[in-house]
KEPA-831687 format. One record per residue: residue number from 1; residue in three letters; x, y, z of N, C-alpha, C in turn. Coordinates in pm, 1 decimal, always signed. Example, Ala and Ser with C-alpha at 12.3 -4.5 7.8 and 13.67 -1.06 7.14 Angstrom:
# residues 2
[r 1 'ALA' [+1319.0 -569.0 +780.0] [+1230.0 -450.0 +780.0] [+1320.0 -330.0 +780.0]]
[r 2 'SER' [+1285.0 -225.0 +708.0] [+1367.0 -106.0 +714.0] [+1290.0 +3.0 +787.0]]
This chain:
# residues 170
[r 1 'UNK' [-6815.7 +17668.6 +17462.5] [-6867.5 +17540.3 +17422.0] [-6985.7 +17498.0 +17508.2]]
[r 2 'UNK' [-6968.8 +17510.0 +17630.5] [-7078.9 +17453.4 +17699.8] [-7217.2 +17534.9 +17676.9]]
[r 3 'UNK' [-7220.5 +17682.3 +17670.9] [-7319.5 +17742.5 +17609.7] [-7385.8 +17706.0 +17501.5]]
[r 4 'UNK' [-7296.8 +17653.7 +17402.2] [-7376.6 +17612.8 +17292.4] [-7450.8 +17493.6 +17320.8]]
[r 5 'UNK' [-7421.3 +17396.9 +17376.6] [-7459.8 +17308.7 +17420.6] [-7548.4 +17333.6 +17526.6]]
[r 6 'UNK' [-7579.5 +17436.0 +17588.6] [-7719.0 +17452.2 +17712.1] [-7796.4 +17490.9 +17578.7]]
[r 7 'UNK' [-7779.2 +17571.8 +17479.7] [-7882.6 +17658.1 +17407.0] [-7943.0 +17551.7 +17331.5]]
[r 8 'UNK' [-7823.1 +17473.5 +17276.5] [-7921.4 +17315.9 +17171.0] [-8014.6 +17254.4 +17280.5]]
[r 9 'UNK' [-7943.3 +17237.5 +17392.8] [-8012.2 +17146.6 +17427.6] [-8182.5 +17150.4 +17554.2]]
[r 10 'UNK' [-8155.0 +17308.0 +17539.9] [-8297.2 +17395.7 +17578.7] [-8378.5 +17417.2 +17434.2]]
[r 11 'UNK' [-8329.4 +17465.0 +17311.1] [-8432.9 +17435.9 +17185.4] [-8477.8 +17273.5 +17201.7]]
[r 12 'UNK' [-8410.8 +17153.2 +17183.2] [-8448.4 +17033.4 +17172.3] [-8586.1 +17025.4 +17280.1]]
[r 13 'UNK' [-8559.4 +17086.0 +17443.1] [-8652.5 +17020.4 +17530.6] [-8793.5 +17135.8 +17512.3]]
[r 14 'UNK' [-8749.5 +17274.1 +17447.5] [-8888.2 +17335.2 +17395.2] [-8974.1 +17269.4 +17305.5]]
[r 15 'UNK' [-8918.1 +17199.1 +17231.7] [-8965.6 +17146.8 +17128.9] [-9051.1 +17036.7 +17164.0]]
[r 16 'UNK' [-8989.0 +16971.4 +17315.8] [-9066.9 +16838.7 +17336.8] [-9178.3 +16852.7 +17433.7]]
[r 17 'UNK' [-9170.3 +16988.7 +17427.6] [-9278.1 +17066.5 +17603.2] [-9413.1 +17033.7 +17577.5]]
[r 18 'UNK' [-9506.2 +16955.6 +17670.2] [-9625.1 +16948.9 +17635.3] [-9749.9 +17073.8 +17590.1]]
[r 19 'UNK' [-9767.7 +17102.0 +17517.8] [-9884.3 +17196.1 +17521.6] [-10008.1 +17173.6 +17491.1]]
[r 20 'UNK' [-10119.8 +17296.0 +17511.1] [-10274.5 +17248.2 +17543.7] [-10346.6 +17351.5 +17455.3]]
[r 21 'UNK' [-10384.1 +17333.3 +17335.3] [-10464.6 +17413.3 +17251.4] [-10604.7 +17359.3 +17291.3]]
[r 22 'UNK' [-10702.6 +17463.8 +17321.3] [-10764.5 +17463.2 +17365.2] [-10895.4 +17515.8 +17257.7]]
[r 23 'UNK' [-11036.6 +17502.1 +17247.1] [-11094.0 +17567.4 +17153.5] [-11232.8 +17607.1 +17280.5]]
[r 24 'UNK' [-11270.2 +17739.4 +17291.0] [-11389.8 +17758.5 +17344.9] [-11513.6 +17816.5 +17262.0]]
[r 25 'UNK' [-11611.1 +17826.2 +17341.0] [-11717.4 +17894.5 +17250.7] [-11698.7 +18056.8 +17351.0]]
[r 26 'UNK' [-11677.3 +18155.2 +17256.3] [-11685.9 +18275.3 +17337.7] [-11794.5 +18314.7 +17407.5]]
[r 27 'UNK' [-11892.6 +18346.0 +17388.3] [-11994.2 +18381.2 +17479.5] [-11995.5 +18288.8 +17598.9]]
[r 28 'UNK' [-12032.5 +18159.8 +17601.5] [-12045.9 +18026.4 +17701.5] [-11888.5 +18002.3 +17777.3]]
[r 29 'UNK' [-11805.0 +18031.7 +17774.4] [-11684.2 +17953.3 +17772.9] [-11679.5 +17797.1 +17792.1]]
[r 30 'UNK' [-11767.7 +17762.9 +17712.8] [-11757.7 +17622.6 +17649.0] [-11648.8 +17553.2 +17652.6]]
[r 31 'UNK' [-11554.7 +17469.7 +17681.8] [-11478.1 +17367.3 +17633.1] [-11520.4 +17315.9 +17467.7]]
[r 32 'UNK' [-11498.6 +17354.3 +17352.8] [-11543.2 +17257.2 +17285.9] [-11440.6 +17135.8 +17235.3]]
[r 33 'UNK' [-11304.1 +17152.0 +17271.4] [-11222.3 +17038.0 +17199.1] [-11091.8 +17097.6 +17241.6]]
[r 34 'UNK' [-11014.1 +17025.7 +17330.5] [-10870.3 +16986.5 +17334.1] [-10772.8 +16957.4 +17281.6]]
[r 35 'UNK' [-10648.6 +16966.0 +17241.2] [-10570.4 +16891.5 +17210.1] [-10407.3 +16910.3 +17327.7]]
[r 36 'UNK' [-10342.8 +16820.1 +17337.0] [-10223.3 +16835.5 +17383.7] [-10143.9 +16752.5 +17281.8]]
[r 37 'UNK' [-10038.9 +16873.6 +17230.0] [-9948.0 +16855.9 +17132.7] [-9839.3 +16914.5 +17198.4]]
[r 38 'UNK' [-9716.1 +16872.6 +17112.2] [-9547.4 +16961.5 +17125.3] [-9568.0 +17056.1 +16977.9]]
[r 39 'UNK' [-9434.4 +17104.7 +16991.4] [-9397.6 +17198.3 +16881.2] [-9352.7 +17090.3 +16801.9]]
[r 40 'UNK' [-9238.3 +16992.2 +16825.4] [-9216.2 +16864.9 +16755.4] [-9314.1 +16789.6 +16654.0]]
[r 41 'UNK' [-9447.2 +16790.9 +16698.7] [-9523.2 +16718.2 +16653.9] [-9638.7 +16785.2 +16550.1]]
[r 42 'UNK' [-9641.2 +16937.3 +16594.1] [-9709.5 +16999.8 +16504.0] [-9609.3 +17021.7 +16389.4]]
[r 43 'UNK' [-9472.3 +17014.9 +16387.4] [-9379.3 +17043.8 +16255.2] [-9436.2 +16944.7 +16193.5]]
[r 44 'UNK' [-9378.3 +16774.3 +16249.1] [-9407.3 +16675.9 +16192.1] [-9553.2 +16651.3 +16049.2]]
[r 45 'UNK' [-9620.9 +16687.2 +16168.7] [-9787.0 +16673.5 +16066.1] [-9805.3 +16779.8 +15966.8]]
[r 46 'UNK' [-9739.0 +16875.3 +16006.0] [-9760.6 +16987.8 +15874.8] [-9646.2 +16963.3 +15765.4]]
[r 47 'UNK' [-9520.2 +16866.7 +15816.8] [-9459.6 +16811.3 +15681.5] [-9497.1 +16703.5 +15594.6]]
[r 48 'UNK' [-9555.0 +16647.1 +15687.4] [-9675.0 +16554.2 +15621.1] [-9767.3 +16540.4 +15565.5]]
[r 49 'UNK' [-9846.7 +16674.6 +15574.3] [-9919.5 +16708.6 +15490.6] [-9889.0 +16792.6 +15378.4]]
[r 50 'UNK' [-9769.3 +16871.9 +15363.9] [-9701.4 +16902.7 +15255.3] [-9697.7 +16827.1 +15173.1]]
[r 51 'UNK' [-9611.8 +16726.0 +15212.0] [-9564.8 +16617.9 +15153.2] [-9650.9 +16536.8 +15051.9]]
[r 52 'UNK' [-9777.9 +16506.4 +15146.4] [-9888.4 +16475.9 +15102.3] [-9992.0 +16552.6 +14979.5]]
[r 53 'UNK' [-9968.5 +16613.3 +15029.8] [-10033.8 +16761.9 +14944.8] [-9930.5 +16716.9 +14748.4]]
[r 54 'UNK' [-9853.6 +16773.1 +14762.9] [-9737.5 +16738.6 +14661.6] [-9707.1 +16651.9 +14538.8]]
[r 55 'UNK' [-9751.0 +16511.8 +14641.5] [-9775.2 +16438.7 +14549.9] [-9861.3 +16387.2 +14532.1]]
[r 56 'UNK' [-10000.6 +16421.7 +14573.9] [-10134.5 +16414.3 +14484.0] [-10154.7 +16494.1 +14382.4]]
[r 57 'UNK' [-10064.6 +16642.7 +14407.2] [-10093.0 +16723.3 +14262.6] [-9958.9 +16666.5 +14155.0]]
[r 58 'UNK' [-9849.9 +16585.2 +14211.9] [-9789.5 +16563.9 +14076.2] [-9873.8 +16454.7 +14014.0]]
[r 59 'UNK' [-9888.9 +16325.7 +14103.9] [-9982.5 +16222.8 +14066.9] [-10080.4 +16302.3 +13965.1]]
[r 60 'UNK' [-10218.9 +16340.9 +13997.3] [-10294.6 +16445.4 +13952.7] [-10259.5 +16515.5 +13786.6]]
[r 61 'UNK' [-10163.0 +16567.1 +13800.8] [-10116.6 +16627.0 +13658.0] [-10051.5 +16540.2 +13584.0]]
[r 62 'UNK' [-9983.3 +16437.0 +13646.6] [-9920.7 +16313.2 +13555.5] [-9970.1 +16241.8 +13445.2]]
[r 63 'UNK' [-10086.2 +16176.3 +13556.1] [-10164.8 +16083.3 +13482.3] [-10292.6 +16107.2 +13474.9]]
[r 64 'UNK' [-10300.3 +16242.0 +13436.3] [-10465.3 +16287.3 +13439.7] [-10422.8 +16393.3 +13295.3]]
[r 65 'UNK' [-10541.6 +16427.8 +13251.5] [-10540.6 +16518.7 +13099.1] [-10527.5 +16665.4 +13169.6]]
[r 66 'UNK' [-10486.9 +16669.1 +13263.1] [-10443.0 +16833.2 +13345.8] [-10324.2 +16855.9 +13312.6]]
[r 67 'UNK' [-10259.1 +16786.6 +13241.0] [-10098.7 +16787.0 +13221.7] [-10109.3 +16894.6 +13092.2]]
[r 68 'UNK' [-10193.2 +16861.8 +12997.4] [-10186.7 +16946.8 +12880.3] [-10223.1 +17101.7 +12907.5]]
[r 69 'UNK' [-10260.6 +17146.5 +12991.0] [-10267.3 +17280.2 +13062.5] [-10152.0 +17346.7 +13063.7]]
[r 70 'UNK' [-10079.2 +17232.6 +13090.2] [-9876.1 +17296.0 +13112.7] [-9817.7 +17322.6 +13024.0]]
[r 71 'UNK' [-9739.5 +17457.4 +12987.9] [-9690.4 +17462.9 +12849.2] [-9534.7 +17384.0 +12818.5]]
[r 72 'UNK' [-9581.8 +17311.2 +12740.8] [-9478.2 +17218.5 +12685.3] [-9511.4 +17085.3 +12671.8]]
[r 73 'UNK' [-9631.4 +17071.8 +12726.3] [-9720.4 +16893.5 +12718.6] [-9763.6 +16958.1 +12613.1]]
[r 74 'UNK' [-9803.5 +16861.0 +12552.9] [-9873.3 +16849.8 +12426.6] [-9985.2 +16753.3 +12454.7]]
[r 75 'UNK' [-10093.0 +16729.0 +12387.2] [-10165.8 +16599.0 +12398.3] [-10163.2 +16525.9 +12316.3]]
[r 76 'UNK' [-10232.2 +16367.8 +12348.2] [-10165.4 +16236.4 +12286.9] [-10251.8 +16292.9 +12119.8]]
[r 77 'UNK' [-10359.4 +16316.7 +12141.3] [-10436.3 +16334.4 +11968.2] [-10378.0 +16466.8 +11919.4]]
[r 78 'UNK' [-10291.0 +16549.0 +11968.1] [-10200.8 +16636.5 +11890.0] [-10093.8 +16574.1 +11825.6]]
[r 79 'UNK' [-10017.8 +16459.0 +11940.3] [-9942.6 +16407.3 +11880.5] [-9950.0 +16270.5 +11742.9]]
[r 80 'UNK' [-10068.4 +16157.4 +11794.1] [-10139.8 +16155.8 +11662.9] [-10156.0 +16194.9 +11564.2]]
[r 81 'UNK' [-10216.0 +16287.9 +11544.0] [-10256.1 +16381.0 +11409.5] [-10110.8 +16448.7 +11388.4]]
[r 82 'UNK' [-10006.9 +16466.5 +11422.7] [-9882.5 +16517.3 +11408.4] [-9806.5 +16367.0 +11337.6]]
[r 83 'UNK' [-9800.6 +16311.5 +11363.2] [-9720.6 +16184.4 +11278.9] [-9818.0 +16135.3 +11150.2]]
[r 84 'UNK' [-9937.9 +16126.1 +11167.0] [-10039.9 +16090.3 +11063.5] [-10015.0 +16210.3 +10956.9]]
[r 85 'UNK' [-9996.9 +16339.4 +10952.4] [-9977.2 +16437.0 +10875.1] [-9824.6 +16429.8 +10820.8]]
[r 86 'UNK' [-9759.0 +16349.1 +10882.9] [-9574.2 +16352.2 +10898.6] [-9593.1 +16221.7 +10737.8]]
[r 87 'UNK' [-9685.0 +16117.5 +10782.7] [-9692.9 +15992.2 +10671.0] [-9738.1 +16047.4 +10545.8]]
[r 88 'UNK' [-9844.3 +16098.1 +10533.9] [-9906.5 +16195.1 +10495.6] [-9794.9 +16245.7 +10378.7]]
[r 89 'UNK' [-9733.8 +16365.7 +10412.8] [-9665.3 +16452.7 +10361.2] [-9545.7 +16390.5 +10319.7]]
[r 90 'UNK' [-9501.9 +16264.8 +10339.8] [-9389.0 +16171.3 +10319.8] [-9418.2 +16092.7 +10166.9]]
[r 91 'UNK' [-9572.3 +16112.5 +10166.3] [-9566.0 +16007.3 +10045.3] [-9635.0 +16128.2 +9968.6]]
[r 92 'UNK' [-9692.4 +16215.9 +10004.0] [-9687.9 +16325.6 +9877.9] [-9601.8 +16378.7 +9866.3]]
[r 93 'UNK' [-9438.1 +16373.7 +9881.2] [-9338.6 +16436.6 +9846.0] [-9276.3 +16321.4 +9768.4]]
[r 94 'UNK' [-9343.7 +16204.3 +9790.6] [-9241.0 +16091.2 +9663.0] [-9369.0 +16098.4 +9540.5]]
[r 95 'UNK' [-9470.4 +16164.8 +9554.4] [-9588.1 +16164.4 +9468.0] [-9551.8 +16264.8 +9399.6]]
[r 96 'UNK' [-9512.3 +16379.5 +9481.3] [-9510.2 +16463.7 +9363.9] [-9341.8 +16477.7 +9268.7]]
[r 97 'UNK' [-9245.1 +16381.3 +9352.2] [-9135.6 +16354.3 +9277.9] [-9136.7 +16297.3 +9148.5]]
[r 98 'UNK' [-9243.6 +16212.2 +9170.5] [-9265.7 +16106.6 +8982.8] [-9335.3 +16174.1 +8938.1]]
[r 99 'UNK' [-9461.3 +16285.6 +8986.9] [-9488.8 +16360.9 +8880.2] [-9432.1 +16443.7 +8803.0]]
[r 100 'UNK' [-9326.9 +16512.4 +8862.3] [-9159.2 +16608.5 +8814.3] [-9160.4 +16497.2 +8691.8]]
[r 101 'UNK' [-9109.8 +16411.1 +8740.2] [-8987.3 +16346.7 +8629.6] [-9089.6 +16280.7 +8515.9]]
[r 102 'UNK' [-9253.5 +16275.1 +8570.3] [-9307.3 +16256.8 +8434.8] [-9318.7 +16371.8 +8304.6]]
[r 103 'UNK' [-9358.4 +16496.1 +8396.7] [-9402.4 +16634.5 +8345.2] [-9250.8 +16635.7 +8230.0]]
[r 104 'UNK' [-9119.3 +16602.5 +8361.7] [-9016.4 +16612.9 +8283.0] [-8970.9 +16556.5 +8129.9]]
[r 105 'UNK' [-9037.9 +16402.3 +8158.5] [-9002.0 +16319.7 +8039.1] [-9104.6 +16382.7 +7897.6]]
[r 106 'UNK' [-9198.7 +16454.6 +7941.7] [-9322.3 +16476.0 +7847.8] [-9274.7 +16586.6 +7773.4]]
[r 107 'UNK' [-9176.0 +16690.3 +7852.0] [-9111.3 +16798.3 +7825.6] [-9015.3 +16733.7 +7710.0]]
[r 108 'UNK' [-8940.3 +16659.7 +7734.8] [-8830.2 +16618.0 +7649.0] [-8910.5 +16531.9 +7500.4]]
[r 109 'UNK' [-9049.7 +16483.6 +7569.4] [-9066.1 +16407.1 +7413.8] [-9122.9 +16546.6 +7299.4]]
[r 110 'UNK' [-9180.5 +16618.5 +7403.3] [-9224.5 +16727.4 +7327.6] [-9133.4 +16822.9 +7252.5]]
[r 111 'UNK' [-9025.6 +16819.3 +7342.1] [-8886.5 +16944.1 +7261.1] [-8831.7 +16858.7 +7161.3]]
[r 112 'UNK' [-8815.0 +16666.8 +7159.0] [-8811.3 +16649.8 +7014.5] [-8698.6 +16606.7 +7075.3]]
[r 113 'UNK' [-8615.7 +16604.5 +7237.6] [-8517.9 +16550.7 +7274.5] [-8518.8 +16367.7 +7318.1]]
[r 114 'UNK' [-8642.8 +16298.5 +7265.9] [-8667.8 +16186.7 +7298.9] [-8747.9 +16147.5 +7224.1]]
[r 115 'UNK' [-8739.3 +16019.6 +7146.9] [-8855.8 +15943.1 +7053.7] [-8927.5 +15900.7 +7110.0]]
[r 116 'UNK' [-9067.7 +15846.2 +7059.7] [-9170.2 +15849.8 +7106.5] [-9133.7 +15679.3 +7172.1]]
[r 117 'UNK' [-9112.2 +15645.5 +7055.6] [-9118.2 +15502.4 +7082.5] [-9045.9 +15433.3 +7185.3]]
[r 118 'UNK' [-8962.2 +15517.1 +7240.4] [-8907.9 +15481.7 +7367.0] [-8927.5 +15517.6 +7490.9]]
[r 119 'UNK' [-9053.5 +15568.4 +7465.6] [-9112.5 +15671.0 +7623.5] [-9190.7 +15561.6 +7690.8]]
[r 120 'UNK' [-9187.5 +15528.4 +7776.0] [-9242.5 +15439.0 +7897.6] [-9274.5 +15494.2 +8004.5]]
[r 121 'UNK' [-9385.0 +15523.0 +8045.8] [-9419.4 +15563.2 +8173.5] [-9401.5 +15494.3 +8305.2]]
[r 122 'UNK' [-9364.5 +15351.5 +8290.6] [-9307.7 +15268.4 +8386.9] [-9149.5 +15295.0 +8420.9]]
[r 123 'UNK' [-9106.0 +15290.2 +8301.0] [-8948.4 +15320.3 +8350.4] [-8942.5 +15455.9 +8363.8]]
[r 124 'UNK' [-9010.1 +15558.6 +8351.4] [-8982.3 +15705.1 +8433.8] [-9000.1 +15657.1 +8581.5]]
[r 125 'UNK' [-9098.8 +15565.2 +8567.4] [-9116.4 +15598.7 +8811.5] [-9042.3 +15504.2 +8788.9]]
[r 126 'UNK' [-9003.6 +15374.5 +8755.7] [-8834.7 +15296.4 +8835.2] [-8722.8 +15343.0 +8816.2]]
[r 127 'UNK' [-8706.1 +15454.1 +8732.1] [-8607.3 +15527.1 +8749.9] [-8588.0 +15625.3 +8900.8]]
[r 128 'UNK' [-8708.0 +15657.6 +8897.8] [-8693.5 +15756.7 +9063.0] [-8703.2 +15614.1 +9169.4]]
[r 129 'UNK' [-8711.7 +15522.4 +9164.4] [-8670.1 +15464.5 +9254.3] [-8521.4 +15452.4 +9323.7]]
[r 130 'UNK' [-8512.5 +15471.7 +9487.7] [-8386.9 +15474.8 +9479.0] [-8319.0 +15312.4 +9520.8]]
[r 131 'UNK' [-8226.2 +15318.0 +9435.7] [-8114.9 +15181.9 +9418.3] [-8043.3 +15226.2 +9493.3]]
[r 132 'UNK' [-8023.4 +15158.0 +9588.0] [-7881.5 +15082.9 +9737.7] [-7800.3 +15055.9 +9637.1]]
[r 133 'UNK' [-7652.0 +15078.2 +9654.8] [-7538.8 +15014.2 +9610.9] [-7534.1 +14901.4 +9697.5]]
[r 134 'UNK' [-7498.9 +14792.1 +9616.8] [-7500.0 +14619.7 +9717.0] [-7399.0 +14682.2 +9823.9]]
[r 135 'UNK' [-7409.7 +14608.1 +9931.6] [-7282.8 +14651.2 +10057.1] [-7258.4 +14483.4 +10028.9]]
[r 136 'UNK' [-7107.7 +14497.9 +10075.9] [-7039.1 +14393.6 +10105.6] [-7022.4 +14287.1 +10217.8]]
[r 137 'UNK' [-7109.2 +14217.5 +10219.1] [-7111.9 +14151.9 +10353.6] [-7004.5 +14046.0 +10353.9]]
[r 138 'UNK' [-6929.5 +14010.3 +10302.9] [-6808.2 +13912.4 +10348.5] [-6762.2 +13946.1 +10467.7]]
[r 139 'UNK' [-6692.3 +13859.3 +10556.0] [-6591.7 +13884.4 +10674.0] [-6488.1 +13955.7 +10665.3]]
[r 140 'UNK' [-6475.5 +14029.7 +10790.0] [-6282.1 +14044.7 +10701.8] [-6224.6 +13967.1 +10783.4]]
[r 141 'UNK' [-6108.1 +13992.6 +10762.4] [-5976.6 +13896.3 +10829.2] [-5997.0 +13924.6 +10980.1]]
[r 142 'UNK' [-5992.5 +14002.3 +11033.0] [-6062.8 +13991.4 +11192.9] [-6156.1 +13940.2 +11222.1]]
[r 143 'UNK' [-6234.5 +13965.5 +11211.7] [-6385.9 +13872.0 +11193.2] [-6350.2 +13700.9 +11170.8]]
[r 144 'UNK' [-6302.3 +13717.8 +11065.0] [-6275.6 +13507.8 +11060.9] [-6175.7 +13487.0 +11138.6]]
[r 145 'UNK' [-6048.6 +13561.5 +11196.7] [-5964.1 +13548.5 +11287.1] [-6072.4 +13484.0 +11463.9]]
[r 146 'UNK' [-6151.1 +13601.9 +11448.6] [-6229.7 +13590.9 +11631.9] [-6334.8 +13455.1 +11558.3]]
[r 147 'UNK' [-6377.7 +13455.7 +11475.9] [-6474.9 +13311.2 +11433.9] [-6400.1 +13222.2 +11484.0]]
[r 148 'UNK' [-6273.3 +13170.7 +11411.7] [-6211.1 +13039.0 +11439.5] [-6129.9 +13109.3 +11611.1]]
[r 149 'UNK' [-6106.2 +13138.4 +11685.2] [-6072.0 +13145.6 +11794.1] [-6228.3 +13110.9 +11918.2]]
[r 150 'UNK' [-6334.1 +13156.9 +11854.9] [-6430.1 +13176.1 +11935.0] [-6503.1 +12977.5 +11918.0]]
[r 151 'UNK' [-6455.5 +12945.9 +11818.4] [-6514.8 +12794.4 +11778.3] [-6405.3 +12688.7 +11874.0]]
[r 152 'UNK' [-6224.4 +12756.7 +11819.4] [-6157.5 +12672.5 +11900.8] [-6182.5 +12684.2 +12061.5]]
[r 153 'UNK' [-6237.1 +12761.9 +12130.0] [-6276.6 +12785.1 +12265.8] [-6412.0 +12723.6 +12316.5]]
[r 154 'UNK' [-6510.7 +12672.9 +12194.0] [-6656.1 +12638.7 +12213.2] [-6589.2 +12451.5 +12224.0]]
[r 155 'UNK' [-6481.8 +12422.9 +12121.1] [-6446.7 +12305.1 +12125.5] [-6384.9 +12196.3 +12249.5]]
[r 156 'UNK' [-6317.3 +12326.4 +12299.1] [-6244.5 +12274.9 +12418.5] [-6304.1 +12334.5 +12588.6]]
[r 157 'UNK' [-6398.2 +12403.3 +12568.8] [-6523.9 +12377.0 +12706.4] [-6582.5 +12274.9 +12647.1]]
[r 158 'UNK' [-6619.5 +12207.4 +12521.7] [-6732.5 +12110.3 +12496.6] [-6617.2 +11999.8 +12540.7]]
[r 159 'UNK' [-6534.1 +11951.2 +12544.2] [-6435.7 +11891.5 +12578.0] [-6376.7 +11823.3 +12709.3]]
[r 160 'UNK' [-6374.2 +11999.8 +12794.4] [-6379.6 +11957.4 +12938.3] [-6496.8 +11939.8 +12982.5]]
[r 161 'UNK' [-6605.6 +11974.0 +12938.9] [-6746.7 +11953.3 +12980.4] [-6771.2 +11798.1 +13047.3]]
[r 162 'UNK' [-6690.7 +11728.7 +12903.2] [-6738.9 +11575.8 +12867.6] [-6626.6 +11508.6 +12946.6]]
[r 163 'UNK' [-6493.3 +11545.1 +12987.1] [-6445.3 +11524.7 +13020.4] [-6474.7 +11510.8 +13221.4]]
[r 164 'UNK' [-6540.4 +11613.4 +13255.2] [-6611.7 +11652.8 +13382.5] [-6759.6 +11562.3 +13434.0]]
[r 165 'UNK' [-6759.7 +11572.2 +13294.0] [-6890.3 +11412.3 +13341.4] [-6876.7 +11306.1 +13381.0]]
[r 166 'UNK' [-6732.5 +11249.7 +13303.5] [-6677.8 +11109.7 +13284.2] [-6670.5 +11069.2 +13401.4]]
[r 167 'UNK' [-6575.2 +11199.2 +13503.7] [-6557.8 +11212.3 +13619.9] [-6650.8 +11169.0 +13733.6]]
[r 168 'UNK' [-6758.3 +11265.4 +13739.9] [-6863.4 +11250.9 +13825.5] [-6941.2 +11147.9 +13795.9]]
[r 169 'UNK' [-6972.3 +11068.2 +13655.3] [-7000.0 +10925.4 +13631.4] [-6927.1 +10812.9 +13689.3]]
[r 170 'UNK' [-6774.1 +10818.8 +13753.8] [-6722.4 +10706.9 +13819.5] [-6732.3 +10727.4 +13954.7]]
């Protein structure tokens, strides 16, 4: 145990040891620039500049048009022109539905399966319209059960409310 504890605690004081990087000019032996740093402190700044580093390039690709470079971004006028073609193709598929059922009805007056006099080109397209069955909006019995419970509870806070005033009024 105590070994482990000389060895931590000789890494910790290497770490805090002053040192002297030095820069010369070779030919002259110039001094040109000093520094006294630890090992501690050179980790520090080089995680910091990682760090730093990191998130200027996520920043960078985020919110910059460098993102579409990446496969799986898409860009905003791909996606644009992708829904505009989506509307597009939504109403030429109900366009070319009433043309079916006109071609269709023209088929039937022609085979002699429909009189003339009853062919309407209006009621072929409100026929392809599609009709909702009405839904039933009444309550049910739960529903008006929690109504009148939720009213008898609005009645009697409005109650003690007024009752709590009366109070603090005398």
């Amino acid at each position: 145990m105590p070994t482990n504890r000389l060895k931590r605690k000789n890494f910790f004081d290497r770490l805090l040891i002053k040192n002297r990087l030095i820069i010369l000019n070779e030919d002259t032996f110039e001094e040109i620039f000093s520094f006294k740093l630890n090992i501690m402190s050179v980790f520090v700044s080089l995680s910091l500049g990682a760090i730093f580093l990191i998130s200027i390039t996520t920043v960078l690709i985020a919110f910059t048009p460098l993102r579409e470079f990446i496969p799986g971004y898409s860009s905003s006028k791909l996606k644009r022109d992708a829904t505009v073609l989506a509307l597009k193709s939504d109403s030429l598929s109900s366009a070319l539905k009433k043309n079916e059922l006109y071609i269709k009805s023209i088929q039937k007056v022609l085979n002699g399966d429909l009189e003339y006099a009853k062919f309407n080109k209006d009621s072929i397209l409100s026929s392809n319209d599609n009709t909702s069955e009405p839904v039933d909006l009444s309550p049910s019995t739960k529903e008006n059960e929690l109504r009148e419970r939720v009213n008898k509870e609005e009645k009697l806070d409005a109650k003690s409310q007024k009752g709590d005033s009366k109070k603090k009024a005398r």
